[in-house]
SEKOLVO-209294 format. One record per residue: residue number from 1; residue in three letters; chain; x, z negated, y negated of N, C-alpha, C, O in turn. Coordinates in nm, 2 decimals. Layout:
SITE   num   residuo   cadena      nxx      nzz      nyy     caxx     cazz     cayy      cxx      czz      cyy      oxx      ozz      oyy
SITE   NUM       ala        A        X        Z        Y        X        Z        Y        X        Z        Y        X        Z        Y
...
This chain:
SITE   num   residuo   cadena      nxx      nzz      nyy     caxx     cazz     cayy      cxx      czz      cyy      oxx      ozz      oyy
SITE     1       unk        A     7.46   -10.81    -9.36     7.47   -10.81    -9.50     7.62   -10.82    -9.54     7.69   -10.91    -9.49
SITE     2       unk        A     7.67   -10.73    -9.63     7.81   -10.69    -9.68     7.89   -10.83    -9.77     7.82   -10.84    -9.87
SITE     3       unk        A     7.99   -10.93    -9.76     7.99   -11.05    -9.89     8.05   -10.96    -9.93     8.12   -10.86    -9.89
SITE     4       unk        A     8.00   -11.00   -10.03     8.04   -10.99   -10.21     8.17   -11.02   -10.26     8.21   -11.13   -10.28
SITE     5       unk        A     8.23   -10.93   -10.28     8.38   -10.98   -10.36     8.38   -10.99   -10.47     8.26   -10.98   -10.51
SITE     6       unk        A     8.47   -11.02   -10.57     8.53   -11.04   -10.69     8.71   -11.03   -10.71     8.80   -11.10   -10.69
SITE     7       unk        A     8.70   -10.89   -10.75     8.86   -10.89   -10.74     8.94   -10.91   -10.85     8.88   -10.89   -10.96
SITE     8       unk        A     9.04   -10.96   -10.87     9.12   -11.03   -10.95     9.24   -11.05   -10.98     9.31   -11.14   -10.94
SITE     9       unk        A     9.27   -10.94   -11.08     9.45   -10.91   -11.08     9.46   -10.89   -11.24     9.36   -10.86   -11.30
SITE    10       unk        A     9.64   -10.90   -11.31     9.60   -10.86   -11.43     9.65   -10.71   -11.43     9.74   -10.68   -11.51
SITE    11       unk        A     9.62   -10.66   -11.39     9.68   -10.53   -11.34     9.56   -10.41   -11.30     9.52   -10.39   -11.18
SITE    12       unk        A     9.50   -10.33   -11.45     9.41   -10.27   -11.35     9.42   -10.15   -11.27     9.33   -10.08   -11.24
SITE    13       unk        A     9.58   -10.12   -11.22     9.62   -10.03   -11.11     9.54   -10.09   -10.97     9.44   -10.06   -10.90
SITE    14       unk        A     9.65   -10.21   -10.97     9.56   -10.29   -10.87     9.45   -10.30   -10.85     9.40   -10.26   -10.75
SITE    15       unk        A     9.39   -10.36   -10.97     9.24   -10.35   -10.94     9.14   -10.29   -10.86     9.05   -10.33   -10.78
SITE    16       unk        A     9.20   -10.15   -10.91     9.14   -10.02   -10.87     9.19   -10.00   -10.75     9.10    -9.96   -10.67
SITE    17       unk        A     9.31   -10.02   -10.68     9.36   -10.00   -10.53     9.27   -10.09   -10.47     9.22   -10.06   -10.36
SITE    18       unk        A     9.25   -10.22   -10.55     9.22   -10.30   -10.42     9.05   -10.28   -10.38     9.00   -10.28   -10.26
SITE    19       unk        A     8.99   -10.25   -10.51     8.87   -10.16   -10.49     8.83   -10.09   -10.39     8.77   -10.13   -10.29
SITE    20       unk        A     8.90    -9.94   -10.42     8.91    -9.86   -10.29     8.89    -9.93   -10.19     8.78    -9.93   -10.14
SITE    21       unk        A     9.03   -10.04   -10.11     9.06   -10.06    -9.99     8.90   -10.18    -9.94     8.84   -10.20    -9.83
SITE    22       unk        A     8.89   -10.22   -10.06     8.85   -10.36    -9.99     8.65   -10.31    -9.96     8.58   -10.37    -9.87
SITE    23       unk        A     8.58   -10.19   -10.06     8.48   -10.11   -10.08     8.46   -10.01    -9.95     8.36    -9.96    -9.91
SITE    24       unk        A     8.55   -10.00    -9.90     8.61    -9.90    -9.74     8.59   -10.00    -9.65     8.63    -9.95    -9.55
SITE    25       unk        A     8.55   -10.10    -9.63     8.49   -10.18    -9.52     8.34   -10.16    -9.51     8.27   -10.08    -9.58
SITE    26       unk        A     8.31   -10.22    -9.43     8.13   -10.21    -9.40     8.09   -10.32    -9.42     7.97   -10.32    -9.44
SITE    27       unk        A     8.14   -10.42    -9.42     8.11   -10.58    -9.44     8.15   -10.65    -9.57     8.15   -10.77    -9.59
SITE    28       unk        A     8.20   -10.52    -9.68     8.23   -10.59    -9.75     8.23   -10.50    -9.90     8.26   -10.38    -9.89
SITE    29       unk        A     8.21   -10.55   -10.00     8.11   -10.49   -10.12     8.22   -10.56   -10.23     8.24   -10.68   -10.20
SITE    30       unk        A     8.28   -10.50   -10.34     8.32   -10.56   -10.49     8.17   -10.54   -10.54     8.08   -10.47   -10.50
SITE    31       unk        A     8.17   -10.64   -10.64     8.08   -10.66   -10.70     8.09   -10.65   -10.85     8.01   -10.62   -10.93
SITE    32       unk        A     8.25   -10.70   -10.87     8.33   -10.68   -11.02     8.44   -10.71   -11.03     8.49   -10.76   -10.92
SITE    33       unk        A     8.52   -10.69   -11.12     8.67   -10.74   -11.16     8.68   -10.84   -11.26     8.59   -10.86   -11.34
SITE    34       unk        A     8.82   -10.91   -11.27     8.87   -10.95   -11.34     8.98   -10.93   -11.35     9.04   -10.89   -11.26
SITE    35       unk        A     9.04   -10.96   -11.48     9.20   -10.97   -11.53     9.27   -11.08   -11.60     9.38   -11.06   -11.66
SITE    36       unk        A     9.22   -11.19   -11.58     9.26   -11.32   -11.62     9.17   -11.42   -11.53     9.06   -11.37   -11.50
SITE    37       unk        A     9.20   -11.54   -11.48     9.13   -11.66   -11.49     9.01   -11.70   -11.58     8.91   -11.75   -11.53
SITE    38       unk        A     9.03   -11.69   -11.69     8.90   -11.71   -11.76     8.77   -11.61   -11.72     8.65   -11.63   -11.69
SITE    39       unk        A     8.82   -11.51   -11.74     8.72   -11.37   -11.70     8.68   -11.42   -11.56     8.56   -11.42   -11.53
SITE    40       unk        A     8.77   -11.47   -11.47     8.75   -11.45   -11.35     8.65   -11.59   -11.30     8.56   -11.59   -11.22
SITE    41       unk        A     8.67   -11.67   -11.37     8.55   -11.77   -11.34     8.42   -11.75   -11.40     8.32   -11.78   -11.34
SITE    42       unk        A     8.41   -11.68   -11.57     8.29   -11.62   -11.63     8.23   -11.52   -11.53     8.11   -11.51   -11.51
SITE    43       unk        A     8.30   -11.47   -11.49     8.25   -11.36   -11.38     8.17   -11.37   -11.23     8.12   -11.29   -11.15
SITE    44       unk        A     8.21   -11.52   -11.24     8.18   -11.57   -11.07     8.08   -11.65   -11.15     7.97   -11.66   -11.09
SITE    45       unk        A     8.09   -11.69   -11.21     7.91   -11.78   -11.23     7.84   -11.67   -11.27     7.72   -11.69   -11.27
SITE    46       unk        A     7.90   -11.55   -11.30     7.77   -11.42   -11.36     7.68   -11.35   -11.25     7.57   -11.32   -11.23
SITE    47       unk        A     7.82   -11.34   -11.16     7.77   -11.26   -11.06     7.77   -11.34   -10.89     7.73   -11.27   -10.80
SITE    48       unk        A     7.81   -11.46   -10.87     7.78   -11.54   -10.75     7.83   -11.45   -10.63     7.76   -11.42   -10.54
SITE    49       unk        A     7.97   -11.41   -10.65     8.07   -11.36   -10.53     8.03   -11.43   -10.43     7.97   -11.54   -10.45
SITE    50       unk        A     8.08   -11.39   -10.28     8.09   -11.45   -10.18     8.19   -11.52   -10.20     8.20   -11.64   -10.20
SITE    51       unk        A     8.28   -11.43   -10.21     8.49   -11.44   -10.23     8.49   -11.43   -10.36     8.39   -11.41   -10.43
SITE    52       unk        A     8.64   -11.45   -10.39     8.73   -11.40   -10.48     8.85   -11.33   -10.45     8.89   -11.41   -10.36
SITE    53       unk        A     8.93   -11.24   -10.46     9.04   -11.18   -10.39     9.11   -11.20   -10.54     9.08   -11.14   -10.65
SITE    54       unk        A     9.20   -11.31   -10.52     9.26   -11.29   -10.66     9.44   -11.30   -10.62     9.50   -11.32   -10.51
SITE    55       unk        A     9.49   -11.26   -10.74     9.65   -11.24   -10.71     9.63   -11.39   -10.71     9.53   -11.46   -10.72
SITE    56       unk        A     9.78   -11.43   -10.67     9.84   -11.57   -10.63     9.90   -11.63   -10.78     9.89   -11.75   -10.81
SITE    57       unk        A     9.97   -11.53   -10.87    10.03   -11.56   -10.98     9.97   -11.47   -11.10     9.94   -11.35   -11.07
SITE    58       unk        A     9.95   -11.52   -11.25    10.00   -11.43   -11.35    10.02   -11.50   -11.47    10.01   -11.62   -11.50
SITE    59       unk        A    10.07   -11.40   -11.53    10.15   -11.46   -11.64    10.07   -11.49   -11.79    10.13   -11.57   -11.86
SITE    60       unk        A     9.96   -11.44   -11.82     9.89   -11.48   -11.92     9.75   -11.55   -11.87     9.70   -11.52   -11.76
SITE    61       unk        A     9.70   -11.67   -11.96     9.55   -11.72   -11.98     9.59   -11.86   -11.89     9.69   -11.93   -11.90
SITE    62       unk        A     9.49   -11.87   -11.83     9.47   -11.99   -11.75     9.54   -12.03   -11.64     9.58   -11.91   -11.63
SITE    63       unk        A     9.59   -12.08   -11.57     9.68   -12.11   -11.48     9.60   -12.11   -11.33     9.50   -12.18   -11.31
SITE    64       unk        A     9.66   -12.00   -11.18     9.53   -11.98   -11.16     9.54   -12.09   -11.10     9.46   -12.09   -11.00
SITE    65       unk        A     9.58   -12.19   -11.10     9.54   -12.36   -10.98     9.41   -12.36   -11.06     9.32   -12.34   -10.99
SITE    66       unk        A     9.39   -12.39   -11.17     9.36   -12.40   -11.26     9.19   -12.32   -11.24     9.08   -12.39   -11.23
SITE    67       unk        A     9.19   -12.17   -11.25     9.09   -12.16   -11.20     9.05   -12.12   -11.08     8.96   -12.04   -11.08
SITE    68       unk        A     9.09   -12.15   -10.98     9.09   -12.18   -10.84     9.01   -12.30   -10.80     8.93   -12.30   -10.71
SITE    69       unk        A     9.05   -12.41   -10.89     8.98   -12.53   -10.92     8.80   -12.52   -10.97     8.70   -12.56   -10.91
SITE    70       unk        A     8.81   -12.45   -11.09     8.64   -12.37   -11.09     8.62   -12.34   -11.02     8.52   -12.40   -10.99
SITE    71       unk        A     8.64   -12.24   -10.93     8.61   -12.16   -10.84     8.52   -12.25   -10.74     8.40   -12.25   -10.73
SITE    72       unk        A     8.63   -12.33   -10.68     8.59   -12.46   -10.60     8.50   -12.48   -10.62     8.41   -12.43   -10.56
SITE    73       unk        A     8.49   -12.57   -10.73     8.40   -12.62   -10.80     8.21   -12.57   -10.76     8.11   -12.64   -10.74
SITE    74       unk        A     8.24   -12.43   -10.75     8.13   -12.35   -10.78     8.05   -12.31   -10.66     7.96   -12.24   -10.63
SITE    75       unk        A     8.12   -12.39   -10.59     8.16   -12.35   -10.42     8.14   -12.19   -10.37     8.05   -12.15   -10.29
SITE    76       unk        A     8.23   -12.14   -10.42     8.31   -12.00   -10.38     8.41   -12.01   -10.35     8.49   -12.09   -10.41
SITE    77       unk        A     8.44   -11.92   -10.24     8.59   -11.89   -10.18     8.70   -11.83   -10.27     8.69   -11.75   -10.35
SITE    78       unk        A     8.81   -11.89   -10.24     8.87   -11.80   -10.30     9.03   -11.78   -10.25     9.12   -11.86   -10.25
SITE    79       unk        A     9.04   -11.63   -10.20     9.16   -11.58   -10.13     9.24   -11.55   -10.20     9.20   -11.47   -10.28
SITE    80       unk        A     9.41   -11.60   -10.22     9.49   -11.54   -10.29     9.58   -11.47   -10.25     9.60   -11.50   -10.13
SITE    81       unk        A     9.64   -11.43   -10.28     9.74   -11.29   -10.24     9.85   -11.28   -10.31     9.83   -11.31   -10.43
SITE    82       unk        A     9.94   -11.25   -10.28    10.09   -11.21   -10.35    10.14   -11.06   -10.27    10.10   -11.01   -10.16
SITE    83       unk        A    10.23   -11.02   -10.37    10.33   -10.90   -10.33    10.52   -10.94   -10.42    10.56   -10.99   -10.52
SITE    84       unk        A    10.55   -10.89   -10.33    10.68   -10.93   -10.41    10.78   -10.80   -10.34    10.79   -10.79   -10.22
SITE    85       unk        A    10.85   -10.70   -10.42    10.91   -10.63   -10.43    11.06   -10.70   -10.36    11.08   -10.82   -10.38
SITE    86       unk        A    11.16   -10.61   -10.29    11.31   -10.68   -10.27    11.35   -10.56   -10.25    11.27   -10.48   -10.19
SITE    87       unk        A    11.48   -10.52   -10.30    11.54   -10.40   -10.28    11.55   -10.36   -10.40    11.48   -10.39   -10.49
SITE    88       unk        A    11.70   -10.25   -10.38    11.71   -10.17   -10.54    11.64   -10.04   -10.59    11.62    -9.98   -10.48
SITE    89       unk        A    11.62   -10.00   -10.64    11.56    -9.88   -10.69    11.63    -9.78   -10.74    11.56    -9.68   -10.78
């Protein structure tokens, strides 16, 4: 049986990439998105993710320690991730 993700960026380029990549396994299924912390905890008690694949940082809503801590709470995983750009353009 495939876990269940919940992907989670405020960014819905991202979103949608991480879709693709993470939907392209065999073991592993999105189930929904979010784009804030709030959404992203309403979303995990709606839908009972295995995971969460959420960014590491963002700049609006809840702070994600913050709902990382719900998460917990809910006893769901939750993986975070960063990217950080270096170099000029």
């Amino acid at each position: 049986m495939a876990k269940r993700v919940l992907v989670v960026d405020d960014h819905a380029v991202m979103r949608s990439g991480l879709r693709l990549l993470i939907d392209n396994q065999p073991d592993l299924q999105v189930v929904g998105e979010a784009g804030n912390g709030t959404e992203a905890v309403a979303k995990a008690r709606e839908l009972q993710p295995d995971v969460v694949f959420r960014q590491s940082q963002w700049e609006q809503d809840v702070p994600p320690a913050f709902a990382t801590s719900r998460l917990n709470f809910a006893r769901i995983c939750s993986v975070p991730y960063g990217m950080s750009i270096v170099g000029k353009f």
